[in-house]
Backbone of each chain as ProteinMPNN parsed JSONL, in Angstrom:
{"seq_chain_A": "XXXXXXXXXXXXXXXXXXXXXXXXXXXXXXXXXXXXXXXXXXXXXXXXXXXXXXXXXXXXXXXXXXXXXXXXXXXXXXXXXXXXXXXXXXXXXXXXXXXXXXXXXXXXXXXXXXXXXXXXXXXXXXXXXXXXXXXXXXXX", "coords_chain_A": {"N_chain_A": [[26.031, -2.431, -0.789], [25.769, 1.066, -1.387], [24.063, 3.919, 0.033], [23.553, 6.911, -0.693], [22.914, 10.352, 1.029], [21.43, 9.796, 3.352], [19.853, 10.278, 6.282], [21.116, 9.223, 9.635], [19.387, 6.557, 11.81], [18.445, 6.751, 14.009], [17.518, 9.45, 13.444], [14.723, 9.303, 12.87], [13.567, 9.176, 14.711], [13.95, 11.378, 15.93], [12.775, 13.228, 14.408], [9.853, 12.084, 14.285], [9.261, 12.924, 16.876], [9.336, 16.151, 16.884], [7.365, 16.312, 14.621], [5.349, 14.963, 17.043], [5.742, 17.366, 18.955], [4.428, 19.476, 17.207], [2.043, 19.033, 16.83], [0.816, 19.574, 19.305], [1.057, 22.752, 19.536], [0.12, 23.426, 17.109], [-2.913, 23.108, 17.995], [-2.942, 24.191, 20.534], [-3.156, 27.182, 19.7], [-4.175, 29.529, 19.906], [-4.111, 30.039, 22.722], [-1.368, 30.523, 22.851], [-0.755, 32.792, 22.145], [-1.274, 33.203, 19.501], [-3.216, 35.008, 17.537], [-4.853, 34.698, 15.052], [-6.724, 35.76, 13.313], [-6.947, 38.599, 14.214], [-4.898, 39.673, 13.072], [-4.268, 39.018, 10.239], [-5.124, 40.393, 8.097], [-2.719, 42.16, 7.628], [0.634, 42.143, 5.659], [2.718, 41.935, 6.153], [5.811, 40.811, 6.839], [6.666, 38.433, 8.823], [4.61, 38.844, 10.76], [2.683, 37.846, 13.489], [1.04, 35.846, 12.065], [2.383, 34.757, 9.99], [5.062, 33.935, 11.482], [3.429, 32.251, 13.131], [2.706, 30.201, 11.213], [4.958, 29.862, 9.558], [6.784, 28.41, 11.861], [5.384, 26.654, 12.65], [4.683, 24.692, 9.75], [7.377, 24.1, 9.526], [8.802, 22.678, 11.295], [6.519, 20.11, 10.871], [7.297, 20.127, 8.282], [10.074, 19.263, 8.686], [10.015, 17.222, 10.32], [8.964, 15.369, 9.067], [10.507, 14.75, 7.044], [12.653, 13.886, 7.908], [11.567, 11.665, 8.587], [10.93, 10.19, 6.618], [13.575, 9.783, 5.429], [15.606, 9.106, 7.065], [17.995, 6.265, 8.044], [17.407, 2.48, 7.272], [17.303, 0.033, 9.622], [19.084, -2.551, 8.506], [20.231, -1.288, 5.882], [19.653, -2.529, 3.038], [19.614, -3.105, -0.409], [17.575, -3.929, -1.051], [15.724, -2.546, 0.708], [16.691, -0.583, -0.704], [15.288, -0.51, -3.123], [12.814, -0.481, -2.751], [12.784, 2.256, -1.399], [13.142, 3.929, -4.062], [11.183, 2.81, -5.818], [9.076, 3.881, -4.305], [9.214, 6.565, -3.725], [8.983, 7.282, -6.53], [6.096, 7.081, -6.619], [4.984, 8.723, -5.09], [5.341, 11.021, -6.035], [4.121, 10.916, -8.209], [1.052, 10.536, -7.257], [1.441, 12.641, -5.821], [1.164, 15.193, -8.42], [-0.512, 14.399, -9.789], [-2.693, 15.051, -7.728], [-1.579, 17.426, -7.346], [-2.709, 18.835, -10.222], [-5.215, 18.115, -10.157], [-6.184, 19.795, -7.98], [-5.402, 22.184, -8.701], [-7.141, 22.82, -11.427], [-9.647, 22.62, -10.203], [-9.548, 24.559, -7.876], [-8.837, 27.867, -6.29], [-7.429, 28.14, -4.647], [-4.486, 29.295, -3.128], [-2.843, 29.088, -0.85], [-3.675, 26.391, 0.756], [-3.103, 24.491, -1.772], [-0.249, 25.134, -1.627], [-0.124, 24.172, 0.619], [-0.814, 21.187, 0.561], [0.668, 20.309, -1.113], [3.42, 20.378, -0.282], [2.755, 18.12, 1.491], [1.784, 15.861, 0.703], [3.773, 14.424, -1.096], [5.79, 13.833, 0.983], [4.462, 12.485, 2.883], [2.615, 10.641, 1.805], [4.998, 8.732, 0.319], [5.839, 7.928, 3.139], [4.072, 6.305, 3.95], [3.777, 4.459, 1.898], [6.24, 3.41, 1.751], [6.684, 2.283, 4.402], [4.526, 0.202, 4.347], [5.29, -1.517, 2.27], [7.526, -2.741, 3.787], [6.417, -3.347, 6.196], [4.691, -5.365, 4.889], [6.676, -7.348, 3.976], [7.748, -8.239, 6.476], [5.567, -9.249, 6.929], [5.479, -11.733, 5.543], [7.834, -12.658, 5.917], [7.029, -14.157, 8.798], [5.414, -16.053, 7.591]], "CA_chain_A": [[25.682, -1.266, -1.603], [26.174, 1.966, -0.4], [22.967, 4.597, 0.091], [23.825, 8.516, 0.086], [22.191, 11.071, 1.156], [20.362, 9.375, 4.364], [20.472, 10.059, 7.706], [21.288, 8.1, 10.522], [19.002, 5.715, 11.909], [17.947, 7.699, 14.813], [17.147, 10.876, 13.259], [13.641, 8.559, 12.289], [12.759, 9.692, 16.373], [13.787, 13.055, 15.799], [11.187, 13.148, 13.31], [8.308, 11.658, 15.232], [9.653, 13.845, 18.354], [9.274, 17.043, 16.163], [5.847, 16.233, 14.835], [4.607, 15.207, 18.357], [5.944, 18.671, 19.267], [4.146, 20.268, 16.521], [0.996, 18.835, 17.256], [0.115, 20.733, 20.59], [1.489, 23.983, 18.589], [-1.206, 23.711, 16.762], [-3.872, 23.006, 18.795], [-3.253, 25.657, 21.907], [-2.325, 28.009, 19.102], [-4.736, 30.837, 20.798], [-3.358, 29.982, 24.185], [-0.038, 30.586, 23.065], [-0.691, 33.974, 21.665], [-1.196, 33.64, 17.724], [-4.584, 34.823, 17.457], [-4.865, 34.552, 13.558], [-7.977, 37.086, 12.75], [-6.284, 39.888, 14.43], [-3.234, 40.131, 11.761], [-4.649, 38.228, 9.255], [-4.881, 41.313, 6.979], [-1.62, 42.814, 7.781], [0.854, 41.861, 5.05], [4.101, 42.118, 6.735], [6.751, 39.535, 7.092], [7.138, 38.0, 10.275], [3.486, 39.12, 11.967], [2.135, 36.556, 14.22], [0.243, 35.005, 11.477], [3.497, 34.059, 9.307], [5.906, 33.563, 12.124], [2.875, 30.56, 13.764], [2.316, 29.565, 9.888], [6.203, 29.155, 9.291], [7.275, 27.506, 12.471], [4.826, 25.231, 12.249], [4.635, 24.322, 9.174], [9.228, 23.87, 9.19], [8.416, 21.613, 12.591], [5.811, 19.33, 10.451], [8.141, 19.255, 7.013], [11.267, 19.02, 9.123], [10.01, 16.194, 11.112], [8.324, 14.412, 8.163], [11.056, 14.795, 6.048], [13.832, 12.973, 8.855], [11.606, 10.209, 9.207], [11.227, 9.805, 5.395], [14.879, 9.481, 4.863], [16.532, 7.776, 8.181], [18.371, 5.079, 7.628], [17.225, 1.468, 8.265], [18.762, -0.926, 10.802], [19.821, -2.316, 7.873], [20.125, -0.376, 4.546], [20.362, -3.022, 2.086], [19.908, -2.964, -1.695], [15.897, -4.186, -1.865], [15.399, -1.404, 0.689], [16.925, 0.918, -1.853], [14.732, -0.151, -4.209], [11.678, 0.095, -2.563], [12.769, 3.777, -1.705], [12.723, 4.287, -5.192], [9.931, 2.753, -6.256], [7.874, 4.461, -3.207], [9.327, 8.139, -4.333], [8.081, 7.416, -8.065], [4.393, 6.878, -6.316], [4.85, 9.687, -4.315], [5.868, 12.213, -7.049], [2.972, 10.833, -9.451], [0.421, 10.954, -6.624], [2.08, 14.559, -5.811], [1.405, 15.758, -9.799], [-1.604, 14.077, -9.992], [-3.367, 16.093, -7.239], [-1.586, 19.18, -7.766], [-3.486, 18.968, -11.418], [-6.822, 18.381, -10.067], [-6.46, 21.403, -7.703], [-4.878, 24.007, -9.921], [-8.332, 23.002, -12.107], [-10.782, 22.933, -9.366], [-9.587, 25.198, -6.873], [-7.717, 28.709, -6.667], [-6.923, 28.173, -2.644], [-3.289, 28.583, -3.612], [-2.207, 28.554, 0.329], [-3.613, 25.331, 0.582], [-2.717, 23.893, -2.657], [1.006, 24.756, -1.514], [0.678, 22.898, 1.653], [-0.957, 19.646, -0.197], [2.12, 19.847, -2.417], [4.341, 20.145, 0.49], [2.71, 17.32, 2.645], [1.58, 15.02, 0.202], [5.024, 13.547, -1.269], [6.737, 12.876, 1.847], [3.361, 11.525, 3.531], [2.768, 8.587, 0.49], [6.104, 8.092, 0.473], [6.358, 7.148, 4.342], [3.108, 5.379, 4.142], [3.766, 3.618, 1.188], [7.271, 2.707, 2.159], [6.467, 1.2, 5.762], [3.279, -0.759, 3.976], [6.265, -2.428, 1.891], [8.364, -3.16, 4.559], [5.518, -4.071, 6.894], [4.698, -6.786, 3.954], [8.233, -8.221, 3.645], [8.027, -8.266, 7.487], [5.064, -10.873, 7.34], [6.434, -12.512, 4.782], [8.845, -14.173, 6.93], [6.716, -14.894, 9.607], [4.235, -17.414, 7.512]], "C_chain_A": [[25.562, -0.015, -0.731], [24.908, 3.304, -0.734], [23.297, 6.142, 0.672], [22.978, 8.919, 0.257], [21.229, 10.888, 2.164], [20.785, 9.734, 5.727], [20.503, 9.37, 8.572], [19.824, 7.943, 11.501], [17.858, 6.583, 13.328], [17.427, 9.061, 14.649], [15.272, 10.68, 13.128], [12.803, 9.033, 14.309], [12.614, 10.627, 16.62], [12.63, 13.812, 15.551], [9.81, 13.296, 14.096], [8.549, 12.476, 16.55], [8.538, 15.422, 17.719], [7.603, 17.239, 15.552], [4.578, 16.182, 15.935], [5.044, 16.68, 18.775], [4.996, 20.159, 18.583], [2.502, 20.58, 16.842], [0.061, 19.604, 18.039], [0.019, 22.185, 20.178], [-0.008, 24.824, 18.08], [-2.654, 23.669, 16.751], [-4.489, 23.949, 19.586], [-2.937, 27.304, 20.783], [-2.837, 29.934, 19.547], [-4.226, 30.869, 21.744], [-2.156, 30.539, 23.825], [0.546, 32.014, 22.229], [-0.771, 34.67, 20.141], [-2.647, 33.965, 17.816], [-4.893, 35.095, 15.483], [-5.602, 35.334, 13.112], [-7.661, 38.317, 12.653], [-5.302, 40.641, 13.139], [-3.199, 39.297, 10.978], [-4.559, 39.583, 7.717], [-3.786, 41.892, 6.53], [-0.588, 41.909, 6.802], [2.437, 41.912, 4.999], [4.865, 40.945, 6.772], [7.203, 39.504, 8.465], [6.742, 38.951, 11.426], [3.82, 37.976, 12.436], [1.467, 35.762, 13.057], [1.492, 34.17, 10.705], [4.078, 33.792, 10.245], [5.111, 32.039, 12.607], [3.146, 29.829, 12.053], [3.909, 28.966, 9.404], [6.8, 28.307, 10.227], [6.347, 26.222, 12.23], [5.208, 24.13, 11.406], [6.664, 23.575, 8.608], [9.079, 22.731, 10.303], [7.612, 20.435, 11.612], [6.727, 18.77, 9.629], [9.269, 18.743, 7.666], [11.479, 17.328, 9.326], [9.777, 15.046, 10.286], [9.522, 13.719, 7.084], [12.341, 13.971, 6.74], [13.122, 11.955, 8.85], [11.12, 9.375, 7.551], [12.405, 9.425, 5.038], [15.68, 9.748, 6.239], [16.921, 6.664, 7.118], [17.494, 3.863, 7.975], [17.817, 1.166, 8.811], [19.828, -1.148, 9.407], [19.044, -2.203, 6.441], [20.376, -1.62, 3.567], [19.552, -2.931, 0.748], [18.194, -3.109, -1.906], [15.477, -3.217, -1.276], [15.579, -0.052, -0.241], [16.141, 1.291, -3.145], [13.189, 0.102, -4.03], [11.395, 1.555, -2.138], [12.113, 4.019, -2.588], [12.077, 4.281, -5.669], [8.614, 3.684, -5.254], [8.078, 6.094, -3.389], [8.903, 8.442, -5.349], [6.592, 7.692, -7.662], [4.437, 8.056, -5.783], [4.753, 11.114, -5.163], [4.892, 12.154, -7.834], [1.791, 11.005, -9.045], [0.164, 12.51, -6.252], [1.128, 15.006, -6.525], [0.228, 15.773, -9.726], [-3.265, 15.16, -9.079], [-3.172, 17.696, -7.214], [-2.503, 19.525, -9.057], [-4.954, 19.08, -11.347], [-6.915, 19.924, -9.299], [-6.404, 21.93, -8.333], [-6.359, 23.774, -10.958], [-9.546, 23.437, -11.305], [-10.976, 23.716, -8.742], [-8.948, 26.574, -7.144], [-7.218, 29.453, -5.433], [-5.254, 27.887, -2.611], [-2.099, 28.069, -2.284], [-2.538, 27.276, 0.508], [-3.282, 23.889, -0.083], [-1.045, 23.979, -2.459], [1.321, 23.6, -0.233], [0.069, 21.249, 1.257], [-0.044, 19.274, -0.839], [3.241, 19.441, -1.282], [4.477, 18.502, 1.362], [2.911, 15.914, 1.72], [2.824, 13.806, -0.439], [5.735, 12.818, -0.172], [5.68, 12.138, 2.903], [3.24, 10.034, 3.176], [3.819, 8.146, 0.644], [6.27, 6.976, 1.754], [5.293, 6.152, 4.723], [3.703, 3.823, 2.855], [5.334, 2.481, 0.93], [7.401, 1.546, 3.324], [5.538, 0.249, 5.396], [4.294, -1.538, 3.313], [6.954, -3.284, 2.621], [7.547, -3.729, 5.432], [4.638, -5.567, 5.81], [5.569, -7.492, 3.975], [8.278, -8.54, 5.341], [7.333, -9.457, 7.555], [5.094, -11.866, 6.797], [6.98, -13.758, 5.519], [8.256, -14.014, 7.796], [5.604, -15.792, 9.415], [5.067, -18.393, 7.46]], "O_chain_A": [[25.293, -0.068, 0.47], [24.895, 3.647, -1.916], [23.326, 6.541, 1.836], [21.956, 8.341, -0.112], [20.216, 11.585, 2.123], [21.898, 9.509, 6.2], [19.66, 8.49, 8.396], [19.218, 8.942, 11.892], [16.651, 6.821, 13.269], [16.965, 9.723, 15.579], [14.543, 11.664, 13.253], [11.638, 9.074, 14.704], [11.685, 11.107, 17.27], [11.887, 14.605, 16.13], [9.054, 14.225, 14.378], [7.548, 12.493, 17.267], [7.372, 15.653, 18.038], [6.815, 18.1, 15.944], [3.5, 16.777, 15.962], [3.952, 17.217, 18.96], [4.861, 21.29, 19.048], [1.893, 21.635, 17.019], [-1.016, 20.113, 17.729], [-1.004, 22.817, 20.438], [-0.7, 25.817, 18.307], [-3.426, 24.037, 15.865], [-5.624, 24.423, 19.624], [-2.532, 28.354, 21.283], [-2.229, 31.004, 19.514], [-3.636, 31.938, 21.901], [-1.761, 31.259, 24.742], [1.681, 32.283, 21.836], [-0.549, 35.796, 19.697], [-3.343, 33.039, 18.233], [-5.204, 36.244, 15.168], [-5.058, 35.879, 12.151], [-7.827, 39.081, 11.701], [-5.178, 41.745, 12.609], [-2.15, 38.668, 10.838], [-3.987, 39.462, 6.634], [-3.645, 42.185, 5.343], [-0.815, 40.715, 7.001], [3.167, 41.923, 4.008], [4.179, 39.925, 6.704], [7.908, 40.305, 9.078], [7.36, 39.52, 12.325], [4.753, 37.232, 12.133], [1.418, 34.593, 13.441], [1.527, 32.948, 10.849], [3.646, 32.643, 10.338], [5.696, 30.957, 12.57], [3.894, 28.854, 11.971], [4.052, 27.825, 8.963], [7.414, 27.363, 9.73], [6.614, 25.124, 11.742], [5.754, 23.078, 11.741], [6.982, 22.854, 7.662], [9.382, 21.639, 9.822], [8.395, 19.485, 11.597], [7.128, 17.61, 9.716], [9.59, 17.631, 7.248], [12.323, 16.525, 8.93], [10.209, 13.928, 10.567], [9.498, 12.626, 6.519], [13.052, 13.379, 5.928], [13.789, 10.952, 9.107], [11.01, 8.154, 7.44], [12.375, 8.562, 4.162], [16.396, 10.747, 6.295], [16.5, 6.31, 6.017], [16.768, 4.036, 8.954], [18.952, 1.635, 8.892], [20.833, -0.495, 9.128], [17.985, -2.647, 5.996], [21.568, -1.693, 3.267], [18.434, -2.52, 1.058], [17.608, -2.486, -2.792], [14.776, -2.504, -1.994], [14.941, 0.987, -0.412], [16.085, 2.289, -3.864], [12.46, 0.685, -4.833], [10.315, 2.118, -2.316], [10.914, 4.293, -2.531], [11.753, 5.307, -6.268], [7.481, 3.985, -5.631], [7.114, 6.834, -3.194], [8.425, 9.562, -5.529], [5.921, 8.477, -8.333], [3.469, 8.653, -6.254], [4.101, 12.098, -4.813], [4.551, 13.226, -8.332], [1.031, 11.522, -9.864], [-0.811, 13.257, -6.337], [0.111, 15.337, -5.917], [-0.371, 16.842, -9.605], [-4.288, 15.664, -9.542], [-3.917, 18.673, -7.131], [-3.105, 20.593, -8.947], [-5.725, 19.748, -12.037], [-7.474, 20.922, -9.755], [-7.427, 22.403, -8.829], [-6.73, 24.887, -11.329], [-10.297, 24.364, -11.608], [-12.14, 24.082, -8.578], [-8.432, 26.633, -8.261], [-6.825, 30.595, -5.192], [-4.721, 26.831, -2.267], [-1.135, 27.305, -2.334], [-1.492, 26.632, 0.432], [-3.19, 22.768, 0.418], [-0.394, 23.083, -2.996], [2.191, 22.753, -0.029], [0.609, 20.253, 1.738], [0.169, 18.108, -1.172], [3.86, 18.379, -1.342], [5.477, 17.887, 1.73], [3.818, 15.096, 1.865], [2.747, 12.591, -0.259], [6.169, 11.667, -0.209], [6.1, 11.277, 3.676], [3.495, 8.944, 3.687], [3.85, 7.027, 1.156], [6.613, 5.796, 1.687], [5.464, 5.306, 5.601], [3.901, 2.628, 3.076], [5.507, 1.42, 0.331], [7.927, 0.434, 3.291], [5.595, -0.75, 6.114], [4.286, -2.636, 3.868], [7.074, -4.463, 2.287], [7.88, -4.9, 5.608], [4.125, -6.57, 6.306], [5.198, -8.666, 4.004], [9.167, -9.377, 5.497], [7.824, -10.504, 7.975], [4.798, -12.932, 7.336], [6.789, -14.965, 5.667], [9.019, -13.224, 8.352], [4.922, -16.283, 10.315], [4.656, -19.551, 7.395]]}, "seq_chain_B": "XXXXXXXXXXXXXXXXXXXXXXXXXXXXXXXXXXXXXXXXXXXXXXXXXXXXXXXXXXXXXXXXXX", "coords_chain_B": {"N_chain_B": [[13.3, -15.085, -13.175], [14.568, -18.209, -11.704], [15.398, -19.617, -8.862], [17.686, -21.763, -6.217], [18.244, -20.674, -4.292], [16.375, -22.299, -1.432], [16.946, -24.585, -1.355], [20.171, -25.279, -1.658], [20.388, -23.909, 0.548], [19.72, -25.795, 2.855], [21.117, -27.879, 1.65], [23.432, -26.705, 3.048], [22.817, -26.376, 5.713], [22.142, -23.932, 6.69], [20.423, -21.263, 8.132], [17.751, -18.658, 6.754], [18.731, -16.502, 8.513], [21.231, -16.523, 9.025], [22.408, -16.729, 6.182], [21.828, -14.564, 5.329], [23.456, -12.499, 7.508], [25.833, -13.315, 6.477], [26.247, -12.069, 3.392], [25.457, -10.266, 4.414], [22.976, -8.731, 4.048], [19.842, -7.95, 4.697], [17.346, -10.462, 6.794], [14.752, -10.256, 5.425], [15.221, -9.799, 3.123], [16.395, -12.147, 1.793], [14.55, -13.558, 1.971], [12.726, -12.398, 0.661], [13.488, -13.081, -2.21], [14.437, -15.932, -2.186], [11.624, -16.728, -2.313], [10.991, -15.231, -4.943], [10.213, -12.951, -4.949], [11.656, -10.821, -5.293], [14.411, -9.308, -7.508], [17.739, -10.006, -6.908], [20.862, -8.12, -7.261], [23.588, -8.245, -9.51], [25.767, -7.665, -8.037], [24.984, -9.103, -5.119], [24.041, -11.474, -6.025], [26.702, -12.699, -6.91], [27.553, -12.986, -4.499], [25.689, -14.6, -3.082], [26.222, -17.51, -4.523], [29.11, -16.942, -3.819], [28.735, -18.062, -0.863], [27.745, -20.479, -0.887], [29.522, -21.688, -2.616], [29.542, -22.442, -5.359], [28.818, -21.825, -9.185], [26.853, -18.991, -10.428], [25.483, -19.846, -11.634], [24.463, -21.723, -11.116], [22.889, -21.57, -9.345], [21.074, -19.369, -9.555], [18.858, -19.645, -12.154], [17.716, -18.553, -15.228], [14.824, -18.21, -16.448], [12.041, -19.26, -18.976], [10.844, -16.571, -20.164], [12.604, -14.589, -19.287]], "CA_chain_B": [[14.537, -16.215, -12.834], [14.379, -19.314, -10.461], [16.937, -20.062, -7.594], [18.099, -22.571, -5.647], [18.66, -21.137, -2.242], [16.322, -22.788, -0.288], [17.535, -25.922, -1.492], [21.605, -24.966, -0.935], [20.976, -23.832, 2.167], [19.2, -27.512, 3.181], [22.303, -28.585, 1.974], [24.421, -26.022, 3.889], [22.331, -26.845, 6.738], [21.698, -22.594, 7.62], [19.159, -20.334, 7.738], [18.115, -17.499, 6.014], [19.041, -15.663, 9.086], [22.402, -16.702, 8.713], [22.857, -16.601, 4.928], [21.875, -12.752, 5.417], [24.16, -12.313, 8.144], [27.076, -13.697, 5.37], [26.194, -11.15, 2.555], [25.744, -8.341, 4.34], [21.679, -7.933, 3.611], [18.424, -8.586, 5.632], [16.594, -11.585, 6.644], [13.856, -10.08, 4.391], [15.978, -9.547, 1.239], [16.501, -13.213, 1.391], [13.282, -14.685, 2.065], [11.59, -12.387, -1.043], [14.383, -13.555, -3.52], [13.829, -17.166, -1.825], [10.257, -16.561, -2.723], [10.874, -14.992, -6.355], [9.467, -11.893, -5.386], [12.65, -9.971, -5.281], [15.281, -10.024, -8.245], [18.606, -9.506, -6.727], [21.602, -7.131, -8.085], [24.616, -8.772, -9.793], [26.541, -8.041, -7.005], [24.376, -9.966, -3.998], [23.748, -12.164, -6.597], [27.679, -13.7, -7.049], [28.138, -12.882, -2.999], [25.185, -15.605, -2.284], [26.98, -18.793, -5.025], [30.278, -17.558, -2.965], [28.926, -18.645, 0.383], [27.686, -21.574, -1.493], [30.829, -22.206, -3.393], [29.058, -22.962, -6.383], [28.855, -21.131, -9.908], [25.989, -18.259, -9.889], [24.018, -20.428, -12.756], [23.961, -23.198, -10.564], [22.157, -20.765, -8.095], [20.037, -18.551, -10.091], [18.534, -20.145, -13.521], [17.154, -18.132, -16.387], [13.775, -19.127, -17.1], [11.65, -18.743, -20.643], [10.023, -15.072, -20.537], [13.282, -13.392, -18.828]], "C_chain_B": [[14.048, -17.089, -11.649], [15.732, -19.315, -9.562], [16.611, -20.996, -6.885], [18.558, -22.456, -4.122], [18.006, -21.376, -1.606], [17.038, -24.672, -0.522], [19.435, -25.543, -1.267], [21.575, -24.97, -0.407], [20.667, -24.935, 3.067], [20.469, -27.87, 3.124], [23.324, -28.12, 3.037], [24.224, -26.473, 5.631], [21.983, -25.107, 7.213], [20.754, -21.879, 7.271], [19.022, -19.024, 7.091], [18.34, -16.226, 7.063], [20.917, -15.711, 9.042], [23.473, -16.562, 7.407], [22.7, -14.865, 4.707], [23.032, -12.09, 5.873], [25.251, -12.205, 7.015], [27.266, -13.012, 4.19], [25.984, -10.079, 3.062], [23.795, -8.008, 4.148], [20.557, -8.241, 4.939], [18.157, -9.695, 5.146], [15.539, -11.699, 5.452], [14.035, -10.183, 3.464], [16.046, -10.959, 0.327], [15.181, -14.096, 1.17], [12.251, -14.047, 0.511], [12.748, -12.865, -2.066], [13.907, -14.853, -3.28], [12.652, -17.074, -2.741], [10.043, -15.844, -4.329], [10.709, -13.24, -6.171], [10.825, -10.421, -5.615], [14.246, -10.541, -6.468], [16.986, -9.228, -7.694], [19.923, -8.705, -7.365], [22.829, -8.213, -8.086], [25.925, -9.208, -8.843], [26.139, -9.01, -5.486], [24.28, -11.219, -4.451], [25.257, -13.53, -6.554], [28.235, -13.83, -4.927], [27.217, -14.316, -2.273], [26.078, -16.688, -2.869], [28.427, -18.201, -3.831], [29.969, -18.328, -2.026], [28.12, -19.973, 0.311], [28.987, -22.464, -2.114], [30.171, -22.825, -4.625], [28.928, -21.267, -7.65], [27.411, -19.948, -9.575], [25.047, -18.75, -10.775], [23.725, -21.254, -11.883], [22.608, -23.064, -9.138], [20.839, -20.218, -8.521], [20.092, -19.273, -11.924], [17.674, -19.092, -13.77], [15.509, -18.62, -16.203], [13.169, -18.411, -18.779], [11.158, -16.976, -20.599], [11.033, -14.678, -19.832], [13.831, -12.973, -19.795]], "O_chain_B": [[13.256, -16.7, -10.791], [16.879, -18.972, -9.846], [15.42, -21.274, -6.744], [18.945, -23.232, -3.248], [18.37, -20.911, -0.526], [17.433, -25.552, 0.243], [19.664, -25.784, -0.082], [22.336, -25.729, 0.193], [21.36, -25.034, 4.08], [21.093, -28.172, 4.141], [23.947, -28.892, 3.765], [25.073, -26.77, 6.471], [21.462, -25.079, 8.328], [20.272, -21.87, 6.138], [20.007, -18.317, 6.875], [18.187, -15.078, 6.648], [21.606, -14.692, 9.039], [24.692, -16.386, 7.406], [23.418, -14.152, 4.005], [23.662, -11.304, 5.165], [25.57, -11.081, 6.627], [28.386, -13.163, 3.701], [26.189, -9.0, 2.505], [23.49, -6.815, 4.145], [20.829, -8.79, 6.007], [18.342, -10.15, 4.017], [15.369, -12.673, 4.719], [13.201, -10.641, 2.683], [15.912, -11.146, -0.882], [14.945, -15.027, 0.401], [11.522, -14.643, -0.283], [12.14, -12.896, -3.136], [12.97, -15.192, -4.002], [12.791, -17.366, -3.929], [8.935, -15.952, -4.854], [11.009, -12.424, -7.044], [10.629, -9.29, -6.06], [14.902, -11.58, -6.385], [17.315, -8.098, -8.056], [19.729, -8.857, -8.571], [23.117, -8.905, -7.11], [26.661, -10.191, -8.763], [27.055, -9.549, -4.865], [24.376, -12.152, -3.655], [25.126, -14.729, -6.312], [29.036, -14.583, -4.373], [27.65, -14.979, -1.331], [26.881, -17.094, -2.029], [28.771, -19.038, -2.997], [30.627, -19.366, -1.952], [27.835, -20.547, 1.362], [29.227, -23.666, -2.005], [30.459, -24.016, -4.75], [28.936, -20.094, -7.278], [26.918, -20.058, -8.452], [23.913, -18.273, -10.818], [22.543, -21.594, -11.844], [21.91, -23.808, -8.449], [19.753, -20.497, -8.015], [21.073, -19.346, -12.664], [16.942, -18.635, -12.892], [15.355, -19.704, -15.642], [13.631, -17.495, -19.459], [11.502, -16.414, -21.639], [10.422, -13.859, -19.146], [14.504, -11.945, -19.725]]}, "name": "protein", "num_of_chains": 2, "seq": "XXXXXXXXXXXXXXXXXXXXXXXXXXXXXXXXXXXXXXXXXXXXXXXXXXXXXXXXXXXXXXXXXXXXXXXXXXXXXXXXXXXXXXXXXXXXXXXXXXXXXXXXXXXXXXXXXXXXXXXXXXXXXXXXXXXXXXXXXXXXXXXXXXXXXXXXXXXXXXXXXXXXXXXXXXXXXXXXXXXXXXXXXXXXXXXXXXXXXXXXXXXXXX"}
C-alpha cells in the first residue's frame, strides 16, 4: 500500500535536530540579544520581539511537524491506520481545548500557540504509544 | 474474524518474521492480526492465503457478530 504525502525516514532526525536547536534559542534568548520588554510595545513587523517569536516558534512547528510525518522503516498498511486513527485524536483533542479556552480565556497569543502545538504533539505521542504497544506485543 | 496463521505457518514451518518479509508488511502487522487485534485489508489479506497456497476462507473465517 502506498502512503503519500510523507517524508523520508530520516527527516524524523531532522526534526528532533531542529527542536534540540530550538531549545537553547529559547533559553539564552537575553544572551542572544532579544530582550522582549524593550519592544514589546512597538507594533512593527519584524522588531526583535516578532522576528525571536517567529523563528522560534517555525524551528519548534517545523521540527515537530517532520517528525510527525517521517516515514517508518517500514510503512505498512496498520501503520497507516494508526496514523489515522492518531490524527482523529489529535484533531478532537485540538477542538476540544480550543473550546474550553475561547470560553475561559481571551489570551489569544497563547490560545494560537496551544492550537498550533497541541495537534502535532498528541498525535506524535499518541502514535509512538501505539507503536511502542505493538512493539511489546511481540516480545511476550 | 478468526484466522489461521499461526497454525499455517506451524505447518509451513516459518515465522512471523518471515511471513512479513513475504508480503511486504512488518513483523508487528502480523503478530496483531495473529492475535485478532488487527483486521487486515483485502489486499494483505489474499497476499497472506497466496504464500500459503490456500483459499483466503480457509485462512480468515467469518465469525457470528461480523
Amino acid at each position: 500500500m502506498k502512503s503519500r504525502f510523507l517524508f523520508p525516514y530520516w527527516c524524523r532526525y531532522l526534526g528532533l535536530v531542529l527542536i534540540l536547536v530550538h531549545i537553547p534559542i529559547v533559553m539564552f534568548k537575553k544572551d542572544l540579544g532579544f530582550d522582549l520588554h524593550e519592544t514589546q510595545p512597538s507594533s512593527n513587523l519584524f522588531n526583535s520581539h516578532h522576528l525571536f517569536f517567529m523563528t522560534t516558534t517555525l524551528l519548534m512547528a517545523i521540527g515537530l511537524f517532520l517528525i510527525a510525518f517521517a516515514k517508518e522503516k517500514i510503512e505498512d498498511e496498520q501503520i497507516l491506520q494508526l496514523r489515522l486513527d492518531s490524527l482523529q485524536w489529535a484533531i478532537y483533542v485540538n477542538y476540544i481545548v480550543l473550546v474550553i479556552s475561547l470560553i475561559f480565556t481571551n489570551d489569544t497569543e497563547h490560545i494560537l500557540f496551544l492550537n498550533l502545538l497541541i495537534p502535532l504533539v498528541f498525535f506524535i505521542i499518541r502514535f509512538r504509544w501505539k507503536i511502542f504497544q505493538n512493539n511489546r506485543l511481540i516480545k511476550e | 474474524m478468526k484466522n489461521n496463521i499461526r497454525v499455517e505457518r506451524a505447518i509451513k514451518n516459518i515465522t512471523q518474521a518471515d511471513l512479513a518479509d513475504q508480503v511486504g508488511v512488518s513483523r508487528q502487522t502480523i503478530n496483531t492480526i495473529e492475535s485478532n487485534k488487527y483486521v487486515p485489508s483485502t489486499v494483505l489479506a489474499l497476499k497472506i492465503a497466496r504464500v500459503f497456497g490456500k483459499p483466503v476462507e480457509e485462512v480468515f473465517i467469518l465469525e457470528e457478530e461480523d
